[in-house]
C-alpha positions in Angstrom: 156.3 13.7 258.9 153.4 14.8 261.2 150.6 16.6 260.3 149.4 19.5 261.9 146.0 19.6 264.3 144.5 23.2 265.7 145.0 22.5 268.8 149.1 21.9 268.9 149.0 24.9 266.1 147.0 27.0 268.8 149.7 26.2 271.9 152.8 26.6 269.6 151.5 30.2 268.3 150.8 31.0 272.4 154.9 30.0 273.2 153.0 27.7 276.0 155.2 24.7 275.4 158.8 24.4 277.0 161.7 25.4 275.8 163.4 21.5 274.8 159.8 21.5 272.8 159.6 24.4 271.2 163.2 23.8 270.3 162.3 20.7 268.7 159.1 21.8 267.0 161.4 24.5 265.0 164.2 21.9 264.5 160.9 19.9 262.8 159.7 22.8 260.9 163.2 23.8 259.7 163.5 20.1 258.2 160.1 20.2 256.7 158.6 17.2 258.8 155.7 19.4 260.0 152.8 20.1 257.7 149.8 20.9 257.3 146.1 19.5 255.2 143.2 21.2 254.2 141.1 19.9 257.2 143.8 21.7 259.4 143.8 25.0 257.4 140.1 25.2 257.4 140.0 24.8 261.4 143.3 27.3 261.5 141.1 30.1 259.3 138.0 28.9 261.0 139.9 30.6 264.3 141.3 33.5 262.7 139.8 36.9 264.6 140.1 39.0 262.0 140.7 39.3 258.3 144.3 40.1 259.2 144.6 37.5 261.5 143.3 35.3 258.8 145.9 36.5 256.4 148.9 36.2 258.7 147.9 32.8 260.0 147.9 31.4 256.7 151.0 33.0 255.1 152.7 31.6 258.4 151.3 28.4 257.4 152.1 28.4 253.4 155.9 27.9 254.5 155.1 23.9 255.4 154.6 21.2 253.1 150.7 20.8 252.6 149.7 17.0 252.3 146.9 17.0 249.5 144.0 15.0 250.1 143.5 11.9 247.4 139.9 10.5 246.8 141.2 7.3 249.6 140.8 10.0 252.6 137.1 10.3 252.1 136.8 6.8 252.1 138.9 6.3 255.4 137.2 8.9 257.0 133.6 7.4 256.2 134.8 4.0 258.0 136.5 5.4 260.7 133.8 7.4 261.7 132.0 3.8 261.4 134.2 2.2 263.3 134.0 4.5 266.0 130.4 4.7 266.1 130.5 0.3 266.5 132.1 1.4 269.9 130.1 4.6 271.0 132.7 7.0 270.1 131.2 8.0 266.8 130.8 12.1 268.4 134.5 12.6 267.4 135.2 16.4 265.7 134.7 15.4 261.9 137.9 17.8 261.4 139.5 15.5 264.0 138.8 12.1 261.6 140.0 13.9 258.5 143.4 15.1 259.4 143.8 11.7 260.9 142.6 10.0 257.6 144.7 12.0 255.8 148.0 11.0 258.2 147.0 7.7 257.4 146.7 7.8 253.5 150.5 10.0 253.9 151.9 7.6 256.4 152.7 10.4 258.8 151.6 11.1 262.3 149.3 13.8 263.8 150.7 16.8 266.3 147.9 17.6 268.7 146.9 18.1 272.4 143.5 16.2 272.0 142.5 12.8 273.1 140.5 12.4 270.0 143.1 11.1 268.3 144.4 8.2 270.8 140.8 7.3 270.2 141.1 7.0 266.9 144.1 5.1 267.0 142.6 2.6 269.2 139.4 2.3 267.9 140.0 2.4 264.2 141.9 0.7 261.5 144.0 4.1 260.9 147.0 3.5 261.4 149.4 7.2 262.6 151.3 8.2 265.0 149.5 10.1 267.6 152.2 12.9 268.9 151.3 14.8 271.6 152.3 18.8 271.7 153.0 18.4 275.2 151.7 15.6 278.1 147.9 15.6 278.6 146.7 18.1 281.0 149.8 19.8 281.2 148.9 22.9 278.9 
């Protein structure tokens, strides 16, 4: 399973990743291995334009499994934030630490196209996969 982040969300909503990808993204949502957390939903409303846009975003998104946050993803969060901060990367999205918390608490991996979360991986005792949408810098 791999949870969603805003900014794979964003790039699979524009059609800007290849075709084998795309292909494989709705292969993954078909089989219910994508999904989505309240951190995510909140940053997907958060970029909503409109109340309709709101609206359509999240009915789109009420089709995928939604990973519920336990009381243990706080707790992550809190350290890795820690952890990161010990090495001078404590400026990380707060959004960014939670979804990736939460992965970690699941055992599932993040989708994304932000280096934030091979930060996180390397500098924190979370432990996810970090899945790129598509290669850095290629988007």
């Amino acid at each position: 399973m791999l949870l969603l982040d805003n900014s794979a969300w964003s790039r699979i909503v524009q059609g800007a990743l290849d075709g084998t990808r795309a292909a494989q993204i709705a292969s993954w949502i078909e089989q219910r291995e994508l999904a989505t957390c309240l951190p995510f939903l909140l940053e997907a409303g958060y970029s909503a334009r409109s109340a309709f846009d709101h609206q359509a975003t999240m009915a789109d998104l009420d089709v995928l499994p939604c990973i519920r946050l336990p009381p243990a993803v706080e707790d992550r969060a809190r350290v890795a934030q820690s952890e990161l901060a010990s090495v001078g990367h404590h400026r990380l999205k707060p959004i960014d630490i939670m979804i990736a918390a939460c992965a970690h608490e699941a055992d599932a991996g993040v989708l994304h196209y932000d280096r934030d979360y091979d930060i996180l991986v390397e500098h924190t005792s979370l432990e996810f996969q970090s899945e790129w949408v598509a290669l850095p810098g290629t988007l």
